[in-house]
Every structure is written in structure tokens, then in C-alpha cells.
C-alpha positions as CSV (number, residue, x, y, z in Angstrom):
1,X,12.3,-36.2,1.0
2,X,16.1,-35.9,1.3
3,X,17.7,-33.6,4.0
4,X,19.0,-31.3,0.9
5,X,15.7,-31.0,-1.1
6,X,14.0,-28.0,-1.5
7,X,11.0,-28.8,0.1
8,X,13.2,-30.1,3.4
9,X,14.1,-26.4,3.9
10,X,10.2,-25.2,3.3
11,X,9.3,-27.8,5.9
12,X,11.8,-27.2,8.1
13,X,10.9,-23.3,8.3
14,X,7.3,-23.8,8.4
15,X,7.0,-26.6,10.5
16,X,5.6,-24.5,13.9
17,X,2.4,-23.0,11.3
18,X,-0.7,-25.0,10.9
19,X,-1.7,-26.0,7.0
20,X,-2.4,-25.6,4.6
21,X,-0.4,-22.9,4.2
22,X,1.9,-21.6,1.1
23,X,5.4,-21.3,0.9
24,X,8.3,-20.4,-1.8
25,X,11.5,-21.7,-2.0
26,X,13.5,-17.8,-2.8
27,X,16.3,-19.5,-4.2
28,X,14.6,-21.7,-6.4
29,X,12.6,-18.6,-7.4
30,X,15.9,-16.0,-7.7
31,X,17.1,-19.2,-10.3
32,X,14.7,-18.9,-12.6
33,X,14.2,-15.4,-12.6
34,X,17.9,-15.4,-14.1
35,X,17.2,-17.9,-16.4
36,X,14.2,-15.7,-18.1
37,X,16.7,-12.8,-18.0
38,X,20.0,-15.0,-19.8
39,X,17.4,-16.5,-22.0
40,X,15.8,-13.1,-22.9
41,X,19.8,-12.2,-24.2
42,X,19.2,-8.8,-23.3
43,X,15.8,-7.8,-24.3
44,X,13.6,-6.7,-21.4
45,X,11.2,-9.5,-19.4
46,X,7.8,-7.6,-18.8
47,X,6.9,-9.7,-15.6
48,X,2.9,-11.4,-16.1
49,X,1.0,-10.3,-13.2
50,X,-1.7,-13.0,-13.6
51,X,0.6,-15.3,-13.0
52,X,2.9,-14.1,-9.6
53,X,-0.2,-12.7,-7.8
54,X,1.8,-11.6,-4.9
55,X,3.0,-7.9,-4.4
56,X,6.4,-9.2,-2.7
57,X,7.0,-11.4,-5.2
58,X,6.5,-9.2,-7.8
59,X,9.2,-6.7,-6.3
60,X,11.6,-9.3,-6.1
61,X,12.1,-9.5,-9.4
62,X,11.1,-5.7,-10.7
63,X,12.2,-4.1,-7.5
64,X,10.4,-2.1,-4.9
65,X,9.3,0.9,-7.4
66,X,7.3,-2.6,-9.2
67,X,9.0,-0.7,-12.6
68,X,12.7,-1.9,-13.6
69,X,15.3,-4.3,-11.9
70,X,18.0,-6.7,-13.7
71,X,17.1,-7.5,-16.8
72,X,13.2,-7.3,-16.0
73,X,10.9,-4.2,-17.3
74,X,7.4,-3.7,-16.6
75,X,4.2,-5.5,-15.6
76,X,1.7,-6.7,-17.7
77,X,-1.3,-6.7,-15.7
78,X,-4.9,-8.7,-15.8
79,X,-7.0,-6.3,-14.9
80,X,-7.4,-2.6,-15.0
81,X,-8.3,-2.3,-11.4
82,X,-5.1,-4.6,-10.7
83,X,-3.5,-2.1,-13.1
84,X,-4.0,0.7,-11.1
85,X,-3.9,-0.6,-7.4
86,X,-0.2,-1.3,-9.1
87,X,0.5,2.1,-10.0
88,X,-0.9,4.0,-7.1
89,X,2.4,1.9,-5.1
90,X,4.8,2.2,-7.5
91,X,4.9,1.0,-10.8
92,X,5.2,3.3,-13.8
93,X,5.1,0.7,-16.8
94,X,2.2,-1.2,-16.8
95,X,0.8,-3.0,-20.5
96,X,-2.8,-4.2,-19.2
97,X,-2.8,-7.7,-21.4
98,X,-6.2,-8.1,-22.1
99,X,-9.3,-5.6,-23.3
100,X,-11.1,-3.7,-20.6
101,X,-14.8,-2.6,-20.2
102,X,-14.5,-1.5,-16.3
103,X,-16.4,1.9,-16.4
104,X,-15.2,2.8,-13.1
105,X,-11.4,2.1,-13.6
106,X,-11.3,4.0,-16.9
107,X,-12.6,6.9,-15.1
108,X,-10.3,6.9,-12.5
109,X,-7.6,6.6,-15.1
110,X,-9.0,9.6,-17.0
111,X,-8.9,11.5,-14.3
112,X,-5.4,10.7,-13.3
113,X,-1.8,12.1,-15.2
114,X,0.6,9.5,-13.5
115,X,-2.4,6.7,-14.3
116,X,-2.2,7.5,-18.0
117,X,1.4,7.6,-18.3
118,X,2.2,4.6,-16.5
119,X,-0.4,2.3,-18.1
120,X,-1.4,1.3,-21.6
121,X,-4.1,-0.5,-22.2
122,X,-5.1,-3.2,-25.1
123,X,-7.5,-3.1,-27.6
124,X,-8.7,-5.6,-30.3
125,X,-11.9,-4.0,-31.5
126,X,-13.5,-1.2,-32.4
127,X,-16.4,-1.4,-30.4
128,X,-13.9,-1.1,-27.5
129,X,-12.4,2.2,-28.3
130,X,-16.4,3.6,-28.4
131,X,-16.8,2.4,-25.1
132,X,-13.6,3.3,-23.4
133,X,-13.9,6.6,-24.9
134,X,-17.8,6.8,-23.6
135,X,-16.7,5.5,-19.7
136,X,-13.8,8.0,-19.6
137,X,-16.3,11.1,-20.2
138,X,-14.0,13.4,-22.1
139,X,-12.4,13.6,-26.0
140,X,-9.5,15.6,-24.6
141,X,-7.9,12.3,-23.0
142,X,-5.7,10.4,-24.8
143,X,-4.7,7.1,-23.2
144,X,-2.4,5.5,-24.5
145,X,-3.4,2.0,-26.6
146,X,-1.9,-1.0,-27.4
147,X,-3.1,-3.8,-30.3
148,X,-3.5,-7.3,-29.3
149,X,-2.7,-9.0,-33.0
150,X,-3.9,-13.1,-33.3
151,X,-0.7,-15.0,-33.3
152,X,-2.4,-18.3,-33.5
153,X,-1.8,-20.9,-36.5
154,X,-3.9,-21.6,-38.8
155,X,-3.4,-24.5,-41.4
156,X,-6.9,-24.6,-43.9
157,X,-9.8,-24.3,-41.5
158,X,-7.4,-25.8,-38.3
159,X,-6.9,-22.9,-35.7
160,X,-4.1,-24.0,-33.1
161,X,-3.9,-21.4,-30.6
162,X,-5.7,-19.3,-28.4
163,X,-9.4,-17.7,-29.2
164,X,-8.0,-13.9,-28.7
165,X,-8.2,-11.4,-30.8
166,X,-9.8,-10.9,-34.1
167,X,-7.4,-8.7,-35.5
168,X,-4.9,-11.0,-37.7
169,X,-3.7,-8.9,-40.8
170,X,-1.7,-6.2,-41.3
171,X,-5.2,-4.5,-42.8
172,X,-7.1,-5.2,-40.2
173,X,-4.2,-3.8,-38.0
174,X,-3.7,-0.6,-39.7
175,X,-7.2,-0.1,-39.5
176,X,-8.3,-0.4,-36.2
177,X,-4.9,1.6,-35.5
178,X,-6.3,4.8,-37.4
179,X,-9.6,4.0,-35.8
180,X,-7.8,4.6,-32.4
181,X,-6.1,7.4,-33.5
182,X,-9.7,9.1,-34.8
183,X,-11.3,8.4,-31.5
184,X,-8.0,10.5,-29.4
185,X,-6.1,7.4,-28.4
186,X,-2.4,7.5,-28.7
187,X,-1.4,4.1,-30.0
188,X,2.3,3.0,-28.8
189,X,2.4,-0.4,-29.5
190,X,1.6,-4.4,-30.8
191,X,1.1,-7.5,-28.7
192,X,1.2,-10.9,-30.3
193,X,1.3,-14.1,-27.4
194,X,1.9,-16.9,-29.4
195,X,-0.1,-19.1,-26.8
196,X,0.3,-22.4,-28.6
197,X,4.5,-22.0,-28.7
198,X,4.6,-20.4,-25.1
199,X,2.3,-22.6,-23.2
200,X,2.5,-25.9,-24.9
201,X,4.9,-28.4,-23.5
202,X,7.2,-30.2,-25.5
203,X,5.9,-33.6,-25.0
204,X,6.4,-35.0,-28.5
205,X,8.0,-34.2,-32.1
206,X,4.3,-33.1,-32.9
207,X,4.0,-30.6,-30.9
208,X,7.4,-29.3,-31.9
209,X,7.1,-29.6,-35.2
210,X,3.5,-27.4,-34.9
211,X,6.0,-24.7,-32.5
212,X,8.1,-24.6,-35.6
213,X,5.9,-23.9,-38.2
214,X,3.8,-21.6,-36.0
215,X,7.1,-19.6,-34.6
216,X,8.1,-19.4,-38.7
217,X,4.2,-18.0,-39.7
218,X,4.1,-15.4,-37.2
219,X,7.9,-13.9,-37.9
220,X,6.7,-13.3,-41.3
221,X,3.1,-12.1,-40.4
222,X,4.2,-9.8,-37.6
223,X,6.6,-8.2,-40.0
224,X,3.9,-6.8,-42.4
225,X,1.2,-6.2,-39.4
226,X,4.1,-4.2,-37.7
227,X,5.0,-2.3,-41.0
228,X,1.2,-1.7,-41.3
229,X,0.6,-0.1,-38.2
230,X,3.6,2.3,-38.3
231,X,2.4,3.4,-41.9
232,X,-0.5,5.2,-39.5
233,X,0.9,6.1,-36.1
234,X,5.2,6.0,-36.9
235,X,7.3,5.1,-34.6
236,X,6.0,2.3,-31.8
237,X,7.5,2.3,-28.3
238,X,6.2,-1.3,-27.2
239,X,6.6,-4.7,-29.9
240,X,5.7,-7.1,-27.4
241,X,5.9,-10.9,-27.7
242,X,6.3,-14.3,-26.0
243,X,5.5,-16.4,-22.6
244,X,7.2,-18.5,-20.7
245,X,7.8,-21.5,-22.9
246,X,8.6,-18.9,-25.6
247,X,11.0,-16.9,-25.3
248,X,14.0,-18.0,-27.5
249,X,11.3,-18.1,-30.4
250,X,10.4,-14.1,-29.4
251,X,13.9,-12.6,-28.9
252,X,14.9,-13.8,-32.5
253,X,12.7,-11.7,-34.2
254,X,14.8,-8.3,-34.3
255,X,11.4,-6.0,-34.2
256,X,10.7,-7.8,-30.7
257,X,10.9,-4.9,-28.0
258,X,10.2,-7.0,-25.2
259,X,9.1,-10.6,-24.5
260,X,6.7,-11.1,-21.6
261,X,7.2,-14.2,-18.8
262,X,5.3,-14.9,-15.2
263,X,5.0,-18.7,-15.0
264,X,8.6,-19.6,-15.2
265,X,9.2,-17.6,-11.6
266,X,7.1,-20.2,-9.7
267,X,7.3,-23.2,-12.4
268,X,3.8,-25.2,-11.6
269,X,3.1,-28.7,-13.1
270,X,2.1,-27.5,-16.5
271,X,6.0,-26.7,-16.8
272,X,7.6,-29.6,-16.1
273,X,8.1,-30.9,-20.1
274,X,9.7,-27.6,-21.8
275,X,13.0,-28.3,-23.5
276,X,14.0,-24.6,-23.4
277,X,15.0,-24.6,-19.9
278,X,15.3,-26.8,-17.0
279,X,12.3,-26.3,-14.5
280,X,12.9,-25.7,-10.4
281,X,9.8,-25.8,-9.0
282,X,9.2,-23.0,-6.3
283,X,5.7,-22.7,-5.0
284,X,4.7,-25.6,-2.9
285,X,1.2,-25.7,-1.0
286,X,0.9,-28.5,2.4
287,X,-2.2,-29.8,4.2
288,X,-2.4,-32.0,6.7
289,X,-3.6,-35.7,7.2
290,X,-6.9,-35.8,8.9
291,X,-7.7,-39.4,9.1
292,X,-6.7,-42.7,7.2
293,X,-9.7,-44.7,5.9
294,X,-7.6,-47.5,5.1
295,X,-3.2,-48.5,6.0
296,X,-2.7,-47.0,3.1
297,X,-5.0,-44.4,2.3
298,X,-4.3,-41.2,4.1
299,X,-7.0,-38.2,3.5
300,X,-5.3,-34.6,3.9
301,X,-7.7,-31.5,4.5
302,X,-9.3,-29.6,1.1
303,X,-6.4,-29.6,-1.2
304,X,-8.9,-29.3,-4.3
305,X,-7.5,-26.4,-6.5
306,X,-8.0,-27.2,-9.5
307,X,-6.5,-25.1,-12.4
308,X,-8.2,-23.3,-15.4
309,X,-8.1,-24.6,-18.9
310,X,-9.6,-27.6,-20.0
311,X,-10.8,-30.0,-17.4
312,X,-8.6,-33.0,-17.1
313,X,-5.5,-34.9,-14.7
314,X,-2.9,-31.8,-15.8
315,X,-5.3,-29.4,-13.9
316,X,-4.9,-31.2,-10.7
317,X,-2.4,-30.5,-8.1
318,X,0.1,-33.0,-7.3
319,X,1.3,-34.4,-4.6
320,X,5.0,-34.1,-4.0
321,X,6.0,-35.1,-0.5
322,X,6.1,-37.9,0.7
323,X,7.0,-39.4,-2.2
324,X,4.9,-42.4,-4.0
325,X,1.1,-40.5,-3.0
326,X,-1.3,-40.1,-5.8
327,X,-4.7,-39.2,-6.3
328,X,-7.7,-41.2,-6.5
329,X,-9.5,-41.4,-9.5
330,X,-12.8,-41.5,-8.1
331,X,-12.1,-38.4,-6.2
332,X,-9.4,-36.6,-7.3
333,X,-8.4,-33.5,-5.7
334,X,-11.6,-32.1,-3.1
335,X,-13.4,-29.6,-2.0
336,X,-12.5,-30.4,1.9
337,X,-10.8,-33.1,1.9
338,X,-8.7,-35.2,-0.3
339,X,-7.9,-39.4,0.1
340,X,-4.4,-40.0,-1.7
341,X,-3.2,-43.6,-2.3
342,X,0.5,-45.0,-1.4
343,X,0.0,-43.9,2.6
344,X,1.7,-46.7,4.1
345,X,4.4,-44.6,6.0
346,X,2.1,-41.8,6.1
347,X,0.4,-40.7,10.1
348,X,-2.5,-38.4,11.1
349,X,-1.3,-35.4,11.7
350,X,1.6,-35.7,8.9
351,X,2.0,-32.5,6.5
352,X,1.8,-33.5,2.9
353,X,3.2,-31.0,-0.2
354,X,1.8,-30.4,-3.4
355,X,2.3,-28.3,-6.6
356,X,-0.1,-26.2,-8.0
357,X,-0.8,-27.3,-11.7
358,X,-0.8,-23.4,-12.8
359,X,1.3,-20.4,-11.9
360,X,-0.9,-17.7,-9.8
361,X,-4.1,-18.7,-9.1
362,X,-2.8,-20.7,-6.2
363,X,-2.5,-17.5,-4.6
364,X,-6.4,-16.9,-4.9
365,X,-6.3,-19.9,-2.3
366,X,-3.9,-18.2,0.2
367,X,-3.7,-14.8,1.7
368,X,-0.1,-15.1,2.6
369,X,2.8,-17.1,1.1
370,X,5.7,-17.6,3.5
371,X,9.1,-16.6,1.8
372,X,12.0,-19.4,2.4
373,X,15.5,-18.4,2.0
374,X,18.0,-21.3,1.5
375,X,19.6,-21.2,5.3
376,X,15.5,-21.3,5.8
377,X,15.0,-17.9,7.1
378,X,11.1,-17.2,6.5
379,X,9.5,-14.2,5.7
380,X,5.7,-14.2,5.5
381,X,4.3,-11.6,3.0
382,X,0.5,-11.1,1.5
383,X,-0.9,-12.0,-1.5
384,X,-3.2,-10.0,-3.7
385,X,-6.2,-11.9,-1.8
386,X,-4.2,-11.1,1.8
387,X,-4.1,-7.1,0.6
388,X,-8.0,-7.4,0.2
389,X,-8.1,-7.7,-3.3
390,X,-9.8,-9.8,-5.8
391,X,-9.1,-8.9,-9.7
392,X,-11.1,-11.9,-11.4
């Protein structure tokens, strides 16, 4: 670690607090919220939820009302309940990303003006729409819908992409759309996340050559599904595409109202290999050194959170500080303790840093994240596990 690196000034700040503890490097995070915001080229950033976690953090970027702040424009939340809890302290534009079937949440909505008019939820099916409109115990409310469209590729029987929704043409669009409008939903909108463009690396001409093709299919496809859904319900307030790794590809489709982002604010290991923009990692995690088993072998305390997706070494946190530790294969990352190798200069009682492989679920480990500045004044603010609460 150099005296001007990033994770000097996190040390530095946090150096009186006992790990493992969280911290995020503000100017680091402030950089790449502007980089979303000149990349987006003027089209709104709807901020993920899933992946920020973190109230505070959240209104840095959207600003205290969590609605509208420089270039960024919305939430797109993971959870109804989180949906909610979001509104009731502040936000007034919330897209909840992914179906619900929370019987309790839709009836609070139902019963709620501000909850209806600040949140739209998504549908893919219409088995959803009868239970939705079942759980919120009355035909006269009309919550406002929005359709999650497959944007994956598909090349003869290959699927590359995501296992979301199984609405893909501009039939099956239109009608599950007048489906919606039959069963008293007002439908404002169409979602397609082009997960295999947005959270895909670009680790080899492969791969880019696949974002191509896949970026050039869905232009086209989106097009007709959009014009489909429009022939039932008009006008649609929300056309909502992209991710991180993605946005370029969204914004050049003129029918794109907003692009959605989350990941890019913190920047974990999956990241790093993205040609669209340079990466500044900002949330760090440290530990501790409990004991050395061998001179160079130093084992820190837990350290084992390991990131969804497919089991593997890019789900594994790494370490970052000192440099020249890695994990040992026979162990990897543990449950309460974890042995890294290349400890030579490394001393019981040392503080080690790591990054989290993904973006927000690091904050299911922490119930507080300590806010760095860059003359290393620290604020410490909770996460959505600090504020009591637990989404899925």
C-alpha cells in the first residue's frame, strides 16, 4: 500500500475501530457515479437497489428525497417490502425489478395513495396479475404495472442470458398487456435487462462478439415488442433498459427512457474487465490476523462472503492489502477464519483488505459502512441490515 492509495486513506480513518468492519472510499464512489451519468449522455440512471444496500449511499447519489439528483432518477428496488420501506422515507419513483407474490406488501400498497403512485411493479405472467389482484382485496385499485420482456439471445436452441421472463415477442407482449389492462392494472411501461451485455466482462473477442450480436437482436426485437404494447395501452411513461456493463448499448436505442445501473457505484471484483469504463473500486471490507500457522501463512478472522451466481474463484473475495496475499485452494475464503498465502511481512494483529466479488450483498455482512472522504473524514451510516431490515 502507497501513502496516496485509496485504501491508505480508509485505513488511516478507521484505524482506532476493531474489524472487520466496512468502509467506502466517497471519492472513489462520487467518480463513478459521474461516470454512469456522462456515459448515460443525458438519459436518466434509475439507481439498482439490490446492489447499494445502504440508505446513505443511496441518497448520495438520488439525494435525500431517495427520488431525483444529477443525472440519476429513480430506484429500482428488489423487493416490495424494500419498495415500500423506501417510499414511506422519501422516494416517489420506485420500478420494483422483479415479480412479487408478498400478500402482505400488496395490501399495504392497496391501501396506500402515495404507495401506488410512487411504485410500479413488474409482471411477466398472467398468473401474477390473478394473484396480485386476489392479495390486494379490491377491483377498484389500479396499480400501476410494468412488463419484464426476455432480452436474452438465442442462436438455434443456445439461450445466452439470464432465465427471466417468459415473455419474448411482441405477441406475447401485447397480450399479457391487455390481460393487465382486463384485470384493472394500469400498465406504464417495458423492462428488458440484457444480463448477458450488462454483466459479462469483456475478457475476450468472444464474448464481445456475442455483446454485439445480442445488443443488435434486441434493438430490433424491442422495437416491435414496444410497438405491440402501445397498440393496447398508448402512450408508455417507462422504456427501461441496461446495467452496469451496458449502458452505451441502452442509450443508443432512441425508445430507451431510462437505463438502470447499481454495481458501477461500488465496482466489486466481477467489474474489473469492462472496456466501457475504467473501474475505481470503492467498497473495501478488513479483518484482522488472528494467528500465523506458518512464516508465511497468516489466518485473518471469517472473511468467507462468498457471492451469488455460479460457484467458482470469481465469487470469492479478494484480498487487496497487503499486497502479494492470496487464498488457499484447499480453503478458500471461511466461515470464521480464513489462511491467506504470501504473509511474510504480515503480523498478528495486522488489518488485511479485501473486495467483495459482487456489489451489495456485502452489506448483508455489515450493519454499518463507514463513509471515507478524501482528507479521511469518516462518517459511519447503517446499512439496510443496520436499519433492521432483511429484504432476501
Amino acid at each position: 500500500m502507497t501513502e496516496t492509495s485509496p485504501i491508505a486513506t480508509l485505513h488511516a480513518a478507521t484505524v482506532e475501530l476493531d474489524p472487520p468492519l466496512a468502509a467506502l472510499d466517497l471519492t472513489a464512489l462520487r467518480a463513478n457515479a459521474a461516470d454512469m451519468v456522462r456515459r448515460a449522455g443525458g438519459v436518466p440512471v434509475r439507481v439498482a437497489s439490490k446492489s447499494v444496500r445502504c440508505r446513505a449511499v443511496l441518497e448520495q447519489v438520488l439525494g435525500t428525497d431517495l427520488t431525483a439528483d444529477g443525472g440519476f432518477a429513480g430506484i429500482m428496488s428488489y423487493s416490495l417490502a424494500e419498495a415500500i420501506w423506501l417510499v414511506r422515507h422519501g422516494a416517489r419513483d420506485v420500478l420494483l425489478g422483479y415479480p412479487t407474490v408478498d400478500r402482505a406488501a400488496l395490501a399495504e400498497l392497496a391501501g396506500d395513495d402515495t404507495l401506488r403512485e410512487s411504485i410500479t411493479l413488474m409482471i411477466d405472467d398472467q398468473a401474477q396479475l390473478e394473484l396480485m389482484r386476489t392479495a390486494l382485496g379490491s377491483d377498484l385499485v389500479r396499480p400501476r404495472v410494468c412488463l419484464d420482456v426476455d432480452a436474452s439471445l438465442r442462436i438455434g436452441p443456445v439461450h445466452l442470458g439470464v432465465r427471466r421472463s417468459p415473455v419474448r415477442s411482441p405477441e406475447q407482449a401485447a397480450t399479457l398487456a391487455r390481460a393487465a389492462v382486463r384485470r384493472g392494472f394500469e400498465v406504464v411501461g417495458v423492462m428488458t435487462y440484457e444480463a448477458q451485455i450488462a454483466g459479462l466482462p469483456d475478457s475476450n473477442i468472444a464474448v464481445r462478439l456475442v455483446k454485439k450480436a445480442s445488443a443488435a437482436e434486441i434493438a430490433k426485437r424491442r422495437g416491435r415488442v414496444l410497438e405491440a404494447v402501445r397498440s393496447v395501452v398508448g402512450k408508455l411513461e417507462i422504456v427501461n433498459s441496461g446495467g452496469t456493463g451496458s449502458i452505451e448499448v441502452s442509450i443508443g436505442d432512441p425508445d430507451v427512457t431510462e437505463v438502470t445501473a447499481g454495481s458501477g457505484l461500488y465496482v466489486p471484483t466481477l467489474f474489473d474487465h469492462y472496456r466501457s469504463f475504467t473501474p475505481r473500486p470503492a467498497l473495501f471490507f478488513a479483518t484482522s490476523v488472528l494467528r500465523k500457522p506458518t512464516p508465511s501463512i497468516a489466518t485473518v478472522f471469517a472473511g468467507g462472503y462468498i457471492a451469488s451466481g455460479p460457484a467458482g474463484p470469481a465469487r470469492v473475495p479478494k484480498p487487496v492489502w497487503p499486497t502479494g496475499l492470496r487464498l488457499i485452494g484447499t480453503e478458500g475464503a471461511g466461515e470464521v477464519q480464513t489462511p491467506l498465502s504470501g504473509a511474510g511481512e504480515v503480523e498478528i494483529g495486522d488489518r488485511v483488505w479485501f473486495r467483495h466479488a459482487k456489489a451489495g450483498e456485502l452489506c448483508e455482512r455489515f450493519d454499518r459502512i463507514h463513509l471515507v472522504d478524501g482528507d479521511g473524514g469518516r462518517t459511519t451510516v447503517p446499512t439496510y441490515r443496520g436499519e433492521g431490515n432483511c429484504f432476501g
